[in-house]
N, C-alpha and C positions, 0 to 999 in steps of 0.2 A: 709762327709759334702756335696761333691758335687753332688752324688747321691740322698741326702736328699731332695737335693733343686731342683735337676731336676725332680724328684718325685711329689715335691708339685708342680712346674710348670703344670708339666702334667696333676695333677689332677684337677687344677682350670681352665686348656681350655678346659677339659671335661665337666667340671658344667658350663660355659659358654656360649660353642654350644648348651650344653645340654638348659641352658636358653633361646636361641635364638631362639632353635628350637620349645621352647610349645609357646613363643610368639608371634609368627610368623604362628601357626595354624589355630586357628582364621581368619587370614589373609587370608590365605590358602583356607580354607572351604568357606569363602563368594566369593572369585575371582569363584571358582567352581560353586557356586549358582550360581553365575551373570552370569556366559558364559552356563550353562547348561537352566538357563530361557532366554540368549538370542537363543542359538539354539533350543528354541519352539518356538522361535515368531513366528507366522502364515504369511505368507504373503499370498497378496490375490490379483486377476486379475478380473475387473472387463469389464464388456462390458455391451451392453445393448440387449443381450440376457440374461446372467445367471452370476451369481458370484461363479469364480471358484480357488477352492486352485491348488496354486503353490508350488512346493519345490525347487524352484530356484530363487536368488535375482536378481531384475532387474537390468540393468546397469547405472551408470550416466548419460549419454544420450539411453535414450530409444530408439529400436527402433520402429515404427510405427507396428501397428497390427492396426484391423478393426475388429480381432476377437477373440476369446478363445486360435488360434491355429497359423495362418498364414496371413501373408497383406495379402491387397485384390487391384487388380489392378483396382475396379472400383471406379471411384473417387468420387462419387455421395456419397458412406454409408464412414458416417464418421469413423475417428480414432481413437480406444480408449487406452488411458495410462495403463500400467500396475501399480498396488497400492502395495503399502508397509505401515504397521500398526510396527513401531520400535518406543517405544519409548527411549527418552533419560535419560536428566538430571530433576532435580526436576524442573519444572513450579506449576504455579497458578492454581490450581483446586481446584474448589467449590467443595461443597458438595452436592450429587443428583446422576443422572445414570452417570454411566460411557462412555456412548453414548450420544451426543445429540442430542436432535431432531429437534433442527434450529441450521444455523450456519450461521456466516456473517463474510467475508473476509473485511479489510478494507487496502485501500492503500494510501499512502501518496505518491500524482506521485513524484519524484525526489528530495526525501525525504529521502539523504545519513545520516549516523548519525553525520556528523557538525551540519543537520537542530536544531535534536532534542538538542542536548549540545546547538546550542545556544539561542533556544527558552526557556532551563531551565534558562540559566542568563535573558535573557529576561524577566522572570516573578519572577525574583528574587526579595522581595523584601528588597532593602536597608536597612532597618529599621531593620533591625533582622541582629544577627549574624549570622547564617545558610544559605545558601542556601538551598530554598524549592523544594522537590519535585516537580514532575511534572506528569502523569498520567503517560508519558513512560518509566518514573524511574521506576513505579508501576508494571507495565506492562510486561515490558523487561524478555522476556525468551531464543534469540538465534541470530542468524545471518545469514545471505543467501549470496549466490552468484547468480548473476545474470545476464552471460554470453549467447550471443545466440546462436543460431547452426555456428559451424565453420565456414561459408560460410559469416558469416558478423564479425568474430574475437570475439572480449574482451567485445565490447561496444557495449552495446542492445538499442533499442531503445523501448520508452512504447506497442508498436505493439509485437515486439517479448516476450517482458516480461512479458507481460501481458495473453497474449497466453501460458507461459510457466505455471503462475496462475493457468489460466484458463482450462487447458487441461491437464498437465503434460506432455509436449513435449516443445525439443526445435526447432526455427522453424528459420527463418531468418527475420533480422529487416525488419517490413514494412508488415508483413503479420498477421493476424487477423483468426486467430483459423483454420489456415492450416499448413500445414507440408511442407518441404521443396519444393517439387513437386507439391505445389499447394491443396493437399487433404484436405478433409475438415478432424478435429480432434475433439471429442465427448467433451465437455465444461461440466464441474459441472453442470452449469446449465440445460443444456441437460440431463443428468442423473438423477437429482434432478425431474424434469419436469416426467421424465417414472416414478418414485417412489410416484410418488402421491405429490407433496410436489412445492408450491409453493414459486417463483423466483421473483429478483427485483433486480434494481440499482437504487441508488443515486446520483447523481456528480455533481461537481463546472464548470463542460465544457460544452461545448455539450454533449447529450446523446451516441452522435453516435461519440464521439472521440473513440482514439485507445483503451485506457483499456476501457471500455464498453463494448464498438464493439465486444474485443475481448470473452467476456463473452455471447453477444446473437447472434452474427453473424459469417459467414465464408465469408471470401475475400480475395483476392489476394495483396490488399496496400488497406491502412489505409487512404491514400488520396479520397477513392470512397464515399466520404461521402453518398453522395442520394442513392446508391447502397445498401451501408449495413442501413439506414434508411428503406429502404425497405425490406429488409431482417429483420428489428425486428419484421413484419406482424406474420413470421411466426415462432419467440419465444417464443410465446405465456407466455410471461414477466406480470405478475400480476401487476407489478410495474415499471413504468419508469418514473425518475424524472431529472431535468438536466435543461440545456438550449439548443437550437441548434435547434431552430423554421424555420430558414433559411431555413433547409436541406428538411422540411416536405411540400410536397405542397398541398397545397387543395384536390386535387385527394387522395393522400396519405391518410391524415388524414382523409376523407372518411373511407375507407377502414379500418383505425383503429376503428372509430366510429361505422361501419357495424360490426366489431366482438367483439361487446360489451364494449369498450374502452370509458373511461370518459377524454376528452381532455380539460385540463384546462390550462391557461397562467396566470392568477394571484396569488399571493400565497396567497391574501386574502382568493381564492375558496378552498384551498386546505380542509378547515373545513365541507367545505358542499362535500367531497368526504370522505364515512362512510364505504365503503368496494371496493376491486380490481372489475376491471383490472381498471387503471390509465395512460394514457399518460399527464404529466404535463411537457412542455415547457415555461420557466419563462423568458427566454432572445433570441435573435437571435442568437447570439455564446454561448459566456461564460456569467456566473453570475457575477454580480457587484465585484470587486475587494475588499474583504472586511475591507482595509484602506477605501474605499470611498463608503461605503456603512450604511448610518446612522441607517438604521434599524436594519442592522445584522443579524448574527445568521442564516444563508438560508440555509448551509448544514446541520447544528444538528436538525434545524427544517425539512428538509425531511427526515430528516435521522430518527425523528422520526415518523413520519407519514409513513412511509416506513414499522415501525416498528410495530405499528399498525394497517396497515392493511392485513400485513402480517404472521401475528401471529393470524389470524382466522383461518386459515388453521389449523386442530387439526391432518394431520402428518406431520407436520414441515415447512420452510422454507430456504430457503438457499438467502441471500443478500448479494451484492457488494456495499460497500460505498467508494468511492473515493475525497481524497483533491485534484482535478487535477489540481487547479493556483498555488500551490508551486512549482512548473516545470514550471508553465509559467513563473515565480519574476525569478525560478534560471534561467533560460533560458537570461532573461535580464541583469542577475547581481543584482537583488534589493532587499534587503536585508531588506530594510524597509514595501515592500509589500509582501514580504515572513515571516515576522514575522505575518505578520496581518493575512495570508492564514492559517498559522499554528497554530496558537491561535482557530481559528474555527475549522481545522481540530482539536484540541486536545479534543474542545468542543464536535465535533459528537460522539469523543470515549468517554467518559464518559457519553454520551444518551446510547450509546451500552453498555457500563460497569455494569451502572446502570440497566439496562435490563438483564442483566447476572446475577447481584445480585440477583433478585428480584425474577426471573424465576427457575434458577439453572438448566437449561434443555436447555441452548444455549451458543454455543461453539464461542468466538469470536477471531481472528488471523488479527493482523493486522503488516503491510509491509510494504514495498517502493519497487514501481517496477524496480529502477536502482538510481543514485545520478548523481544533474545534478548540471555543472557549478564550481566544484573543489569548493564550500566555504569554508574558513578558519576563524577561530575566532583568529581574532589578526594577524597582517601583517607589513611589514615595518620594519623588525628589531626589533621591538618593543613589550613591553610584556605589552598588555594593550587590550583589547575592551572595550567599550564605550556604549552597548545597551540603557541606559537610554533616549540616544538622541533621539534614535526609539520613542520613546514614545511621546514626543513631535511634531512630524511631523505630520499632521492633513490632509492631502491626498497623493495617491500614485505619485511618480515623472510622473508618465506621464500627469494625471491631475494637478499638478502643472507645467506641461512644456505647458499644453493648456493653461493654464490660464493666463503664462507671457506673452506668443505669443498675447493673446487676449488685455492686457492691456498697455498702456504708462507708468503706475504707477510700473509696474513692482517686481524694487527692493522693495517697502515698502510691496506688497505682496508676491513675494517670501517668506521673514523674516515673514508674517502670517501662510503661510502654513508649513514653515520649521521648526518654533518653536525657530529659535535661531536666532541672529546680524550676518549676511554675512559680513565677514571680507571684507577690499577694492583689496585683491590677488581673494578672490570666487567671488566677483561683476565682476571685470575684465576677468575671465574667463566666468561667465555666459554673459556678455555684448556681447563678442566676440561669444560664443555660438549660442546666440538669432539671431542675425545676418545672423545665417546660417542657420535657421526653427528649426522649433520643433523635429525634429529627434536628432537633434546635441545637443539641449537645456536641454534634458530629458538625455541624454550620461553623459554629463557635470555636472546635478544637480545629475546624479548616481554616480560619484566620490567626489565629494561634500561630499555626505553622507557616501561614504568610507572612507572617510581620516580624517573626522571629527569621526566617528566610530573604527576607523581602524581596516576595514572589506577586506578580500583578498579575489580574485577568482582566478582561472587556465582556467576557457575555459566559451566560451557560449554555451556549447552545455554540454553533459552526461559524464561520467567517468565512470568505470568498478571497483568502489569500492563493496567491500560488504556492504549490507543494517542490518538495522535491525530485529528482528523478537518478535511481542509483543504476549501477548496470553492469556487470561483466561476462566476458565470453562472446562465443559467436555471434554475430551480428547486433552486439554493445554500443557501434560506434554509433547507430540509428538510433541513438536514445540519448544525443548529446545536445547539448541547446535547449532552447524553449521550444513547446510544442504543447498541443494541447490533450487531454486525456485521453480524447476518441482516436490520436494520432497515437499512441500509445497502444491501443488494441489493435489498428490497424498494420499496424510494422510488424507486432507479432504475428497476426493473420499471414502476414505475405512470407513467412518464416516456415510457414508449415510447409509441409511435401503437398506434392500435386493430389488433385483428387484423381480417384480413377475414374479412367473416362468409360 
């Protein structure tokens, strides 16, 4: 009997293994596909002599080359990234080539993902059970980090991260498409430009703020504004659109007009501009804050006009479109004109979405160059936000802190712009506020609107959060997973057409 039974034991762990072992083949045989088709990935090093294969992965922080083979101590020829083509997880890709032949990077400056979660309550509408999508529900393929070159730690600022973008190199905060020594570093756009394939930017800031800059220019700090305005002479940028009039002087603008450049300052003219080159400057700094901007709509409208006259070019184009005042609201804390900034940026991605649909031959990658200001949805203990309020407020706090300062009547217009009855604990605090100017008034009506929202921050400046990573179209699927920002410039590098040889 006991034999019997250790018998039948033994032969039912044999049919067991034995079934876990055919079960498990399958398994088996695709792990092998997957690692024998990753070890053909091609990578590929590109410069702007020649594109040449490599059989060696480049490392998380690159280092600097200028050539196929070795740096170069001359500081004048710029630095080119080494490219990697890996891709990941499943993304959003259309149907059409597998290469595209425009592509447009799009960034949301300090645009961590609290922005986008809270922007989806934001436009949620009450009335339904559901919470609705939002395009970067749609969108969402991966995540970045966004760390600069050790020499400034954790926390980047849009200069370095925007250079990381723009170059695939990491570089130190404050510099604008150079490398830690100052060199200059080859920009997509630069590349795109040798390939025959015309270039352009959009933005809500100046033209020649840090992400821009970092895309047409090489400088040492992000603060030379007139310097790198001058330096977009020699960009030869088919498209620039933005604000940041101040920085451009008469002489200057000359000089763009001399090389064939249509300089326009109203957006009326933008209609009577039918093909490149374009320099349109629509504000002295930054564009209307779009809380307090009745007409609306200023970045999807050049964004698409960008788009159009870019897309003449029959071998491609490469374009930068940037939300750059979602960095300024998080910068202040305000939460109210950061919704309204990101409601427009969400607008320009779905002009570009819609253009990817339509075309199926344009690759779109859209980011955040760092997360600024710790935002939190819901603070205090307390398990509640309040967005609806948003909605109500009818200018950004700063023009309502001009306009109590300007008036006796005050309290009855505050309660117009703010949308709601100022209890007599917020009248007493804003009374006291008023008292000490408009700096202190605009502080004040920002807590206001936190506590009545309960809305949390961590800092007024940037965080070393990861960002997010949106993507669709031809070659989308390389922008799925984690990865890091410099891997982000580099995929679209190896995207471009070949250079001539």
């Amino acid at each position: 009997m006991t034999i019997r039974t250790t018998l039948s034991l033994m032969l039912g762990m044999t049919l067991c293994f034995s079934s876990v072992s055919m079960a498990s083949q399958p398994l088996a045989e695709a792990n092998m596909l997957a690692a024998t088709k990753q070890t053909n990935q091609v990578q590929v090093q590109v410069s702007s002599v020649s594109d040449t294969t490599v059989s060696s992965a480049p490392s998380t922080t690159p280092q600097a080359t200028n050539s196929d083979t070795a740096p170069s101590k001359d500081s004048s020829t710029p630095i080119v990234a080494p490219i990697t083509n890996t891709p990941n997880k499943k993304a959003k890709q259309t149907s059409g080539p597998a290469k595209p032949k425009n592509m447009i990077i799009m960034i949301g400056d300090g645009m961590g993902p609290a922005y986008t979660t809270a922007y989806r309550y934001f436009k949620d509408n009450p009335e339904t059970q559901e919470i609705e999508q939002t395009v970067f529900d749609r969108l969402l393929v991966g995540m970045s980090s966004t760390y600069p070159a050790p020499v400034s730690g954790y926390v980047t600022d849009s200069a370095a991260s925007a250079t990381a973008l723009a170059t695939g190199f990491k570089t130190y905060n404050g510099a604008i498409a150079v490398d830690e020594n100052k060199r200059p570093l080859t920009t997509i756009m630069e590349m795109a430009k040798k390939r025959g394939l015309s270039t352009g930017v959009a933005v809500s800031s100046q033209v020649n703020h840090a992400t821009p800059a970092a895309f047409l220019a090489h400088n040492e700090h992000r603060r030379n504004y007139v310097e790198i305005a001058e330096d977009y002479l020699n960009s030869d940028a088919d498209v620039i659109l933005g604000g940041g009039q101040k920085y451009f002087s008469e002489a200057l603008l000359k000089q763009f007009t001399d090389k064939g450049y249509q300089h326009i300052t109203e957006f009326a003219q933008l209609d009577s501009i039918t093909e490149p080159k374009v320099l349109g400057l629509f504000a002295d700094v930054q564009l209307p804050w779009v809380i307090d901007d009745k007409q609306g709509h200023k970045l999807s409208t050049l964004t698409q006009k960008a788009l159009d006259l870019l897309s003449q070019n029959e071998q491609g184009f490469v374009l930068m479109v940037e939300g750059s005042l979602i960095d300024w609201a998080g910068h202040s804390n305000d939460i109210a004109t950061a919704m309204g900034e990101m409601d427009e940026f969400a607008n320009a991605i779905e002009v570009v979405e819609q253009f990817v649909r339509e075309r199926q031959d344009t690759l779109m990658v859209v980011t955040a160059d760092h997360n600024t200001g710790g935002l939190s949805i819901g603070a205090n203990n307390e398990y509640a936000w309040e967005p609806a309020i948003l909605h109500q407020i009818t200018a950004s706090p700063e023009m309502i802190a001009k306009a109590l300062i300007a008036t006796d009547e005050w309290q009855k217009r505050f309660n117009e712009l703010i949308g709601f009855e100022a209890t007599d604990e917020e009248i007493a605090k804003l009374s006291a506020a008023r008292m000490q100017g408009q700096k202190q008034l605009f502080t004040t009506i920002l807590s206001v609107i936190d506590l009545r929202t309960n809305t949390g921050w961590t800092s007024l400046g940037h965080t070393a959060d990861d960002v997010q990573v949106f993507a669709a179209g031809p070659g989308a699927i390389l922008f799925s997973g984690h990865q890091d920002n410099i891997d982000i410039a580099t995929k679209m590098m190896s995207l471009l057409p070949k250079a001539a040889q």
